[in-house]
Every structure is written in structure tokens, then in C-alpha cells.
C-alpha positions in Angstrom: 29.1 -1.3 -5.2 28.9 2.0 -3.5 26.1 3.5 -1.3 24.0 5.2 -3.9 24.2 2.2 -5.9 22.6 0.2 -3.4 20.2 2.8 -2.6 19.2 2.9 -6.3 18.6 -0.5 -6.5 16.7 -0.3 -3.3 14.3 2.8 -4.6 13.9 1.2 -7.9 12.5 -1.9 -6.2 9.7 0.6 -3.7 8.7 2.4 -7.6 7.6 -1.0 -8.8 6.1 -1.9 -5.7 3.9 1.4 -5.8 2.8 1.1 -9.5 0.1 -1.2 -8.4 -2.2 -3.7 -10.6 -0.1 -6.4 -9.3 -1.9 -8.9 -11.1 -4.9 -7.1 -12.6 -6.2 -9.5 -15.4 -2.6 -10.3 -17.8 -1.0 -7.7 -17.0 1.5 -9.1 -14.5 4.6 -6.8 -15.6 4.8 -4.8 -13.1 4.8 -7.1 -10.5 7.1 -9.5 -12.9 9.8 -6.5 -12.8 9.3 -6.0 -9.3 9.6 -9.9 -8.1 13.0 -9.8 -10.6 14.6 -7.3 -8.2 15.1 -10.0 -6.3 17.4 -13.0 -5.8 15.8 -16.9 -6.5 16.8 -17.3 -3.0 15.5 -13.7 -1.1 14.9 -14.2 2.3 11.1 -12.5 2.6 9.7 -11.6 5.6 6.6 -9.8 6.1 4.9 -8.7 9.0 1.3 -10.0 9.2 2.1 -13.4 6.8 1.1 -16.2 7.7 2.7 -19.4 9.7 6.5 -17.6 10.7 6.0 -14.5 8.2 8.7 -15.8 6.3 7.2 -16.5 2.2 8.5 -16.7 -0.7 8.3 -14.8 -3.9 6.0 -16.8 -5.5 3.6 -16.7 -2.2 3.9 -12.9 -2.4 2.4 -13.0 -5.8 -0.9 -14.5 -4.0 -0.8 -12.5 -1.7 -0.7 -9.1 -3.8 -3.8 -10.5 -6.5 -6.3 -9.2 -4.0 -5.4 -5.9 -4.2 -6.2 -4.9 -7.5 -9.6 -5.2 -6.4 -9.9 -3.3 -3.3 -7.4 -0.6 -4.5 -8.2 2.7 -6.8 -4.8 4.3 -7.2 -1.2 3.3 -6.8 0.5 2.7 -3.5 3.0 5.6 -2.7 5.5 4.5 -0.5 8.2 7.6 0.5 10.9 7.1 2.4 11.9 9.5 5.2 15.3 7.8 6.5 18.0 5.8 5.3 20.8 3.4 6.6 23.1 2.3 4.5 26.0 -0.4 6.1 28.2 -3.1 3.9 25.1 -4.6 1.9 22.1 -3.7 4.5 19.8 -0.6 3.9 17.0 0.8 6.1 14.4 2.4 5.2 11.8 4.0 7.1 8.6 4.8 4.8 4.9 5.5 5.1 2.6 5.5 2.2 -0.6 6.4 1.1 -3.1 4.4 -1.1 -6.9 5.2 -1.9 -9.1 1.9 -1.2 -12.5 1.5 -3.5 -14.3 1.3 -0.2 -13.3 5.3 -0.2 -10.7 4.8 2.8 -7.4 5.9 2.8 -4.4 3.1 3.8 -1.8 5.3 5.2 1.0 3.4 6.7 4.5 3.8 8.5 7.1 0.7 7.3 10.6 0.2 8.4 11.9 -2.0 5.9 15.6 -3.9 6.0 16.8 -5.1 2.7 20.3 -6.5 1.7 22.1 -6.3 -1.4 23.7 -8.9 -3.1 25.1 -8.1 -6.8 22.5 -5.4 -8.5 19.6 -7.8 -6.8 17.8 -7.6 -3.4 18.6 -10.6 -0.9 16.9 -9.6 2.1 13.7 -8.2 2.4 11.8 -7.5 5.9 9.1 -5.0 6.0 7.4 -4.1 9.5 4.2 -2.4 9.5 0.9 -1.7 11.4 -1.1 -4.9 10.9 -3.9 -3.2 12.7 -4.0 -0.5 10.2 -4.4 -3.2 7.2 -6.8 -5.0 8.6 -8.8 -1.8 9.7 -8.6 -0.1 6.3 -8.3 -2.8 3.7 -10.3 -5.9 5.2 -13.2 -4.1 7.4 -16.2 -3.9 6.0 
């Protein structure tokens, strides 16, 4: 697989993730898509998850359902950087997201995924915790 193959795969997988209503009543389908980009086995890690920040896919799915609740619009992610060696890609990103509490989430991300096949095997996103908790949690 060359280069912009991976990098297809990679911007593919931050589209889904920005569609939003990640669990909103039945309609699970886009997160469903975006949780198939994935391998059974994808090492997760998140900044800002619990325990060791490490989760699984299925613990990401929690972890997205309170969003549709909070949110009022999709979450734009656009990168500004890549790396691309063997099967790792970084990405640096920010993105923008209106909040029902009439705040806007904008964030910086540098993300480090790994390719394996046409599916993602690594994913680590770093961002600013503060920020989340400032925006999306404070009252």
C-alpha cells in the first residue's frame, strides 16, 4: 500500500469521526462505520481516558453517547500536517465543534495511527484535556 493510500484510509476514518450523533437514539451508523475502520485488535489510546488511557473500541462507544447531547453541530477535525513512514501517519489537527451550552470546543490534536491492511491498528490522539473539561463539562 502506498502513501496516499494510507492517508486515505486515515482521512476517511477523521470524516466519520466528525459526522457526529455518535449514538443519537438508533442511529449508531455512523459511529458503526467509524469503529469498522478499525482492526478487532486496535491499540486505542486516548488522552484524558481513564485508568492508563488505553480502551477499547467498545469503551469508546460509551464514551462518545454523551455527546450527542451536549453537541449542536458536527465535529470538524482539519488536519494541518502529515507524516507518513512504513505503516505510521501523523497527523496534526484542530477542530471546531459548537456545544448546546453556546461554547465553541476548538482543539489542537496530534494523532499517531498505524495501518495494517485497508484498516487502522494504532490509534493515539493527544489533546488539551483542559480545554474539554473547560468547554464541554463546565457548567
Amino acid at each position: 500500500m502506498d502513501d496516499a493510500q494510507k492517508k486515505a484510509i486515515v482521512e476517511h476514518f477523521l470524516g466519520l469521526y466528525g459526522q457526529g450523533r455518535w449514538g443519537a437514539g438508533d442511529n449508531t451508523e455512523p459511529l458503526d462505520q467509524l469503529l469498522d475502520c478499525l482492526t478487532d485488535d486496535v491499540e486505542w489510546w486516548m488522552s484524558g481516558a481513564p485508568g492508563d488511557g488505553y480502551i477499547t473500541k467498545e469503551q469508546f462507544r460509551t464514551m462518545l453517547k454523551p455527546l450527542d447531547s451536549i453537541t449542536d453541530g458536527p465535529l470538524v477535525i482539519t488536519p494541518t500536517a502529515w507524516t507518513i513512514q512504513g505503516p505510521r501517519i501523523a497527523v496534526e489537527a484542530y477542530s471546531t465543534l459548537k456545544l448546546k451550552n453556546g461554547r465553541d470546543y476548538r482543539n489542537h490534536y496530534h494523532f499517531l495511527f498505524a495501518v495494517s491492511g485497508d484498516k487502522i491498528s494504532k490509534y493515539h490522539e493527544h489533546h488539551d484535556t483542559a480545554h474539554v473539561n473547560s468547554t464541554m463539562w463546565a457548567e
